[in-house]
C-alpha positions in Angstrom: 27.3 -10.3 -6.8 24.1 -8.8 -7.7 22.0 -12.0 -7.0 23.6 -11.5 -3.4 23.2 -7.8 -2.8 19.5 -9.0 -3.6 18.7 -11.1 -0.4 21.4 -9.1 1.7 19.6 -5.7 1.3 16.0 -6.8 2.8 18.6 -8.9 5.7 20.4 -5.6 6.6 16.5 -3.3 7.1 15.4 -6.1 8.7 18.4 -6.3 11.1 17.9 -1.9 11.2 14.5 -2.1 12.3 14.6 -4.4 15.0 17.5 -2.4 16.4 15.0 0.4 16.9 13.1 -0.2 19.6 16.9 -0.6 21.2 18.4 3.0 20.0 18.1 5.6 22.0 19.6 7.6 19.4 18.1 11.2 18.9 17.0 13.2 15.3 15.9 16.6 15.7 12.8 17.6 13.4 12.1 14.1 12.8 11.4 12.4 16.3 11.0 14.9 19.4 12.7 12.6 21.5 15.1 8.8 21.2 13.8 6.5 18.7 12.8 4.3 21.6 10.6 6.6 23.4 6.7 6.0 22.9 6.1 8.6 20.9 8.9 7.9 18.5 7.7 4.1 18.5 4.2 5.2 18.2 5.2 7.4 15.0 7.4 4.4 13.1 4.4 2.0 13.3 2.4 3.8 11.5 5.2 4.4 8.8 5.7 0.7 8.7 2.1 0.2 8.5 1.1 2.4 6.2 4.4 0.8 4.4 2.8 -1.9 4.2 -0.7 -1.2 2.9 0.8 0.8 0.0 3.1 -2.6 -0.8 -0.5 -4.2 -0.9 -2.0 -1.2 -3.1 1.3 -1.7 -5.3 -0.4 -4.9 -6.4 -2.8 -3.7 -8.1 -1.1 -0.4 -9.8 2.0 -1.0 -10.1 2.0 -4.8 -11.1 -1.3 -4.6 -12.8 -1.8 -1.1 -14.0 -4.8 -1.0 -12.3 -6.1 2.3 -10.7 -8.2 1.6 -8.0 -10.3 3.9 -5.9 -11.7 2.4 -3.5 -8.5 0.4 -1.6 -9.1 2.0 2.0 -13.1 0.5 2.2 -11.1 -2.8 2.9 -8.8 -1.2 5.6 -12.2 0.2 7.1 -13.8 -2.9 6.8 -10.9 -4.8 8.4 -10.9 -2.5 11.5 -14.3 -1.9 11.6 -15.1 -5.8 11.4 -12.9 -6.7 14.5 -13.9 -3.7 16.8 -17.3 -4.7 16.0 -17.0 -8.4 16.6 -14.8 -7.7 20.0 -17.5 -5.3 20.8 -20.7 -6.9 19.8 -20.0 -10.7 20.0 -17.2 -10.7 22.4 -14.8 -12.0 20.5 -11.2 -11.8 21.6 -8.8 -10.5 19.8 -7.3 -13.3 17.6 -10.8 -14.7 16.7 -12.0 -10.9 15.8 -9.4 -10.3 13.7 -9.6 -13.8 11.7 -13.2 -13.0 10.8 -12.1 -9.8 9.6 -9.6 -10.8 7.6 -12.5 -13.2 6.1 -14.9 -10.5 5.8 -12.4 -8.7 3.6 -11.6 -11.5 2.1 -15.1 -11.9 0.6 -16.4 -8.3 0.6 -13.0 -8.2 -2.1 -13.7 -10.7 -4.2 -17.0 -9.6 -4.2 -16.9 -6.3 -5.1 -13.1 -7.2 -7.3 -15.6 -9.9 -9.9 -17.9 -6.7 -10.4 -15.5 -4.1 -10.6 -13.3 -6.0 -12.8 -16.2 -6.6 -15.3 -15.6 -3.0 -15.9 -12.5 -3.1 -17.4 -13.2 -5.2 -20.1 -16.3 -3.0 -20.8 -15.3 0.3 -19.9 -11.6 0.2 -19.8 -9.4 1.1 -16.3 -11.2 4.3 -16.2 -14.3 2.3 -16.0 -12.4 -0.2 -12.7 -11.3 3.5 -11.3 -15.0 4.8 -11.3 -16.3 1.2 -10.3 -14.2 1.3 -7.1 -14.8 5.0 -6.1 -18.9 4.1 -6.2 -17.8 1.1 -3.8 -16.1 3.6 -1.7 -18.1 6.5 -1.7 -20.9 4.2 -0.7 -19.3 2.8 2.6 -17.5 6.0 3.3 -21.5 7.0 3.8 -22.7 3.9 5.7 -20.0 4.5 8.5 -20.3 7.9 8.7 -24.2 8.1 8.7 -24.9 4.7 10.9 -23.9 6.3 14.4 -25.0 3.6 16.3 -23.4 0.7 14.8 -20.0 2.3 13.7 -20.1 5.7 15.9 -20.5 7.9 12.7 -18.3 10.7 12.5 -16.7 9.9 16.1 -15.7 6.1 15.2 -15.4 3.4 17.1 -13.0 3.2 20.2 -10.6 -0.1 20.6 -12.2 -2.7 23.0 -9.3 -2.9 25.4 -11.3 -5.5 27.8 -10.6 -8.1 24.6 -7.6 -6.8 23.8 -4.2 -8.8 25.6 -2.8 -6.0 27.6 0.2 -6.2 25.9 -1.1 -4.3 23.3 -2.6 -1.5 25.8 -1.3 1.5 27.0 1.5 4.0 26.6 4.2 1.4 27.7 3.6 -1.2 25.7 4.1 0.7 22.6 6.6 -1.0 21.8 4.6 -4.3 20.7 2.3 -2.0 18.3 5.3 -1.6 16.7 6.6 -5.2 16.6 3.1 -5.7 15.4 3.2 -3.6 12.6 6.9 -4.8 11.7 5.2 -8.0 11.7 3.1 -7.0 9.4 5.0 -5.5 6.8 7.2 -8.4 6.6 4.3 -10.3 6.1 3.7 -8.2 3.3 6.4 -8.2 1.4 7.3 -11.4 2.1 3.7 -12.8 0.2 4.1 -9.6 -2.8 7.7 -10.4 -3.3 7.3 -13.7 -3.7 4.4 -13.9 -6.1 5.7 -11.4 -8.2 8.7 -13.0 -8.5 6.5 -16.3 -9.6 4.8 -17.4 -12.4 1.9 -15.5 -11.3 4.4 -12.3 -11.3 5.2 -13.0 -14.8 1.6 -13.6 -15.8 0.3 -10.3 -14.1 3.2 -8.4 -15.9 2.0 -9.3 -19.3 -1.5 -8.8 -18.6 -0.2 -5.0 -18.1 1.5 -5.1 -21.0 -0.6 -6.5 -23.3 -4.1 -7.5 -22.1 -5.1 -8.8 -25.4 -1.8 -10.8 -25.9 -2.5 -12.6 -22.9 -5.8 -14.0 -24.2 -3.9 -14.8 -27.0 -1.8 -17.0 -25.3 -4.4 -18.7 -23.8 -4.4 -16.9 -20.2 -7.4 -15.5 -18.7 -6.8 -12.2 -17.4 -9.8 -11.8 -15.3 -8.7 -14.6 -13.0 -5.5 -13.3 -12.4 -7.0 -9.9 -11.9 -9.4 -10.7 -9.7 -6.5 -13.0 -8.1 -5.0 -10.3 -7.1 -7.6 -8.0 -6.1 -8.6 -10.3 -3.4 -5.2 -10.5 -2.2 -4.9 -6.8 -2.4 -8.2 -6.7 -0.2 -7.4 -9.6 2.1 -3.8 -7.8 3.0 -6.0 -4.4 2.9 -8.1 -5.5 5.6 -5.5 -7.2 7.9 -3.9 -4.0 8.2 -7.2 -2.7 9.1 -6.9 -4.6 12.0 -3.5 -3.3 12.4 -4.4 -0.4 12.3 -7.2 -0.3 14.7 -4.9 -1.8 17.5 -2.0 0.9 16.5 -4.6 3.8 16.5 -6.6 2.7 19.1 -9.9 2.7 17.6 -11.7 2.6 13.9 -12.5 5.9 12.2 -14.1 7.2 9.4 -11.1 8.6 7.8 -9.8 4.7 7.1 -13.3 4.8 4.4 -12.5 8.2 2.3 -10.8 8.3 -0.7 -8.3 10.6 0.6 -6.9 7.5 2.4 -6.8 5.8 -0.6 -5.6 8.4 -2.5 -2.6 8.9 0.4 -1.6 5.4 -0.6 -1.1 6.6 -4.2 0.9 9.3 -3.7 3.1 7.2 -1.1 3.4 4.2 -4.5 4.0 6.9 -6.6 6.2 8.8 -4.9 8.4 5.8 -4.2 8.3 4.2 -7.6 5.3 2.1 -8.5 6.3 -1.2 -9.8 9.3 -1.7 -7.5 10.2 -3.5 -4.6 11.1 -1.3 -2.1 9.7 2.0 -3.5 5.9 1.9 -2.1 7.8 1.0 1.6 10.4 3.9 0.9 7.2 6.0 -0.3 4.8 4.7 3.0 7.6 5.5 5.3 8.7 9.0 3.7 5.3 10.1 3.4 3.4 9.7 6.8 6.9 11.2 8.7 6.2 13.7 5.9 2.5 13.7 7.0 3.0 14.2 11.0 6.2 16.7 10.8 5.0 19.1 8.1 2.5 19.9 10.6 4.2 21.4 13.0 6.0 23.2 10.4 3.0 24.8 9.1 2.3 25.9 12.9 6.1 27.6 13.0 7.1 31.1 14.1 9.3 31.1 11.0 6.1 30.0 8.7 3.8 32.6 11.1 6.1 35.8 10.6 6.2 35.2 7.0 3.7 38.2 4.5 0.5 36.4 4.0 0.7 35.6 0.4 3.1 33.3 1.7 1.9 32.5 4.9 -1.6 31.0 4.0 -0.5 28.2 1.9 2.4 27.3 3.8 0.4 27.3 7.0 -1.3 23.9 5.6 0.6 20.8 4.9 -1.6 19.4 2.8 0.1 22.4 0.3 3.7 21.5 1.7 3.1 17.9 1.2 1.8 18.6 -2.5 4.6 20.9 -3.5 6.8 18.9 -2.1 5.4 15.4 -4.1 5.6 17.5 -7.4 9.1 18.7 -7.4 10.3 14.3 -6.5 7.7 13.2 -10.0 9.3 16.0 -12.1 13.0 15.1 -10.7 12.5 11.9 -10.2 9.9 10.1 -12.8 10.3 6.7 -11.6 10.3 7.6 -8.0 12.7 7.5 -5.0 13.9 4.2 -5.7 14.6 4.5 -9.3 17.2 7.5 -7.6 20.3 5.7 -7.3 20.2 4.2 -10.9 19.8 7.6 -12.3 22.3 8.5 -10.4 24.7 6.5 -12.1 23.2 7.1 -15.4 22.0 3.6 -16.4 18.2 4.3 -17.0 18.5 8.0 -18.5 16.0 6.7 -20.8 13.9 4.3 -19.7 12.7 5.8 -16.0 10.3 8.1 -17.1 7.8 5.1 -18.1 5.8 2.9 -15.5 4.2 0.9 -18.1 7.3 -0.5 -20.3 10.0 -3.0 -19.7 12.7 -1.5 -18.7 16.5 -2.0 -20.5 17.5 -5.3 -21.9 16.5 -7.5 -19.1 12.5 -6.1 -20.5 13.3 -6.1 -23.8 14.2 -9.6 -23.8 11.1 -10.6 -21.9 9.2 -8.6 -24.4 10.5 -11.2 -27.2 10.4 -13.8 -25.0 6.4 -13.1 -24.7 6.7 -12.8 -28.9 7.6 -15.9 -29.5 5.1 -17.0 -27.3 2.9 -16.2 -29.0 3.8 -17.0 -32.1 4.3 -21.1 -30.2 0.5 -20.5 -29.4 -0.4 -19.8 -32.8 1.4 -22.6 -34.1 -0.8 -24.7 -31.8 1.2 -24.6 -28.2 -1.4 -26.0 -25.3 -2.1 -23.2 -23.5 -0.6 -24.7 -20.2 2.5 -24.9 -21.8 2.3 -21.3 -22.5 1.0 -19.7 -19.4 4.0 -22.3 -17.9 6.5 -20.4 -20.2 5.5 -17.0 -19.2 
């Protein structure tokens, strides 16, 4: 039954979210007008985008344990790369946005092989300050080369190489097939791994680097395995996101965007399946309605002590992020098993296997080892894992 519910829950969202563009069904303080109406369109892309990246960001925390920095330089360089390209070498769009999935491609496992070399050295603090050099470092290049990438303006979307059915008001409604598209893509490539070999592989590298190389595994492939992925899928939804936003800017290269895909793993449950696409979607409606909270007569007659904080959503969104980590330690979509008291125990760690279903893995993994040491090929084992 459960193997069922499995496959029949991403079926049913699926089957939701391409209803949408169809509903004209109304919700007050979320969308200002029918789901169907541009700007309600306009607004769900970007959820499912930014759904997306954080699935792609998940990669590396959640499955890996490792805290990177410096995810949104690949976003940047995605949409950066294909406006420049459409712009500069009159590209259209299709061929623009291969080479700048290619780009991000190699600009990852570039920077990944260096950055990883940092964790055996330095430890996952040492990866976290790696990647922030990385992205301080093109976070400065944009925003000081105003010529090539417009500087603190940004670049505006090419529309001349653009089909039109990705221009204008009216056709909003293919930015948000497009990003659809592209967190199915997503999840369909994560899922899947994870559920793999490789899945099984990356989880024990979290668990126990060390017993890995005991078993004959070699982390820093599979790292850096995923860490291209993470970029590669990084910078396609930079090119998502320029045709969504329409136009690259210098926000996509701070580490506030990166840390904004943090908060949205985090907050939906890092590790899970659907808790950085619950945590992407709660967090930018979060993100664009808070706003006009802030801006409220309620929130403006209010004394000042009370006023000044709440007049910034940044504070709302903060507040708000605290009270779901302290109520909910594994994160929105570890709610419903609390709920029903299975995991009272277990939720509040990331890190550990969870109930019997990780416990057995864990001496699964132990004998293992114990096969390796008794002289087990070290196919065999990385085939067992």
């Amino acid at each position: 039954m459960k193997r069922h519910l499995k496959h029949l829950i991403p079926v049913a969202v699926l089957a939701v979210l391409l209803s949408l563009p169809y509903s004209t069904l109304q919700i007050p303080g979320v969308f200002d007008g029918a789901v169907n109406t541009p700007g309600s369109l306009q607004l769900l892309a970007l959820c499912l985008l930014f759904a997306g990246l954080a699935v792609g960001y998940d990669l590396l925390f959640g499955r890996l344990g490792l805290m990177s920095f410096g995810h949104a330089l690949y976003v940047a360089v995605g949409a950066y790369s294909a406006e420049l390209a459409m712009k500069d070498m009159h590209l259209p769009l299709a061929l623009a946005a291969v080479l700048a999935i290619g780009i991000g491609a190699a600009v990852s496992t570039l920077l990944g092989a260096v950055s990883l070399k940092g964790v055996g050295n330095l430890g996952t603090v040492g990866f976290a300050m790696v990647t922030l050099a990385f992205a301080q470092a093109g976070s400065i290049l944009v925003s000081r080369d105003p010529k090539t990438t417009g500087g603190e303006e940004g670049l505006p979307l090419s529309t001349e190489k653009v089909p039109a059915a990705f221009v204008g008001v009216v056709n909003t409604v293919n930015l948000y097939w497009l990003a659809l598209a592209y967190l199915v893509v997503v999840c369909g490539v994560v899922w899947w791994l994870t559920g793999s070999r490789i899945g099984r592989v990356w989880q024990a590298i979290r668990d126990n680097e060390r017993r890995a190389e005991v078993l004959g595994l070699n982390p820093f492939r599979y790292q850096l395995g995923a860490f291209v992925l993470a970029g590669t899928l990084g910078a396609a939804g930079g090119v998502v996101h320029l045709l969504v936003t329409a136009g690259a800017t210098p926000e996509t290269t701070t580490t506030d965007f990166t840390l904004a895909l943090l908060v949205m793993v985090v907050l939906g449950g890092s590790g899970t399946r659907w808790g950085p696409v619950l945590g992407g979607v709660i967090y930018t409606l979060l993100d664009h309605r808070l706003g006009a909270v802030a801006t409220s007569d309620s929130v403006a007659s209010l004394p000042a002590v009370l006023r000044i904080p709440l007049s910034q959503p940044l504070v709302l969104l903060g507040v708000l992020f605290v009270l779901v980590v302290y109520a909910v330690p594994g994160g929105l979509a570890a709610l419903p098993r609390r709920l029903r008291g299975r995991d009272s125990g277990s939720l509040g760690s990331s890190r550990r296997p969870r109930g019997p279903r990780g416990q057995r893995g864990e001496q699964h993994r132990l004998g293992v080892v114990e096969g390796q040491a008794h002289g087990a090929h070290p196919d065999r084992v990385a085939s067992e894992l």
